[in-house]
Phi, psi and omega in degrees: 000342173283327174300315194286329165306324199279319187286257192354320168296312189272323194277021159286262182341350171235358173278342195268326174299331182272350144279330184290314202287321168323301192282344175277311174303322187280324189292350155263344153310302198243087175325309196305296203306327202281332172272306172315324172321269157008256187328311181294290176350299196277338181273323168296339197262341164270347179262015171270335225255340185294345170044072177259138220262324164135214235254102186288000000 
């Protein structure tokens, strides 16, 4: 009964490195993902900049 939180605990940890390595291969790969990344980058980074009080 003890092993299993722990073997639970490793297949998390290796599901998120065999996503993380996925999101690494598409983002040197795939032009379309590589621009959105682009795009989120600069919108987040002007909707930081707009200091808006929220939503009237």
């Amino acid at each position: 009964m003890n092993k299993l939180p722990l073997l639970n605990i490793k297949r998390i940890i290796r599901a998120f490195s065999n996503s993380f390595e996925g999101l690494k291969l598409t983002l040197k790969t795939e032009v379309a993902f590589q621009q959105e990344i682009i795009l989120a980058i600069i919108f987040i980074y002007v909707a930081l900049l707009l200091d808006l009080n929220g939503i009237v």
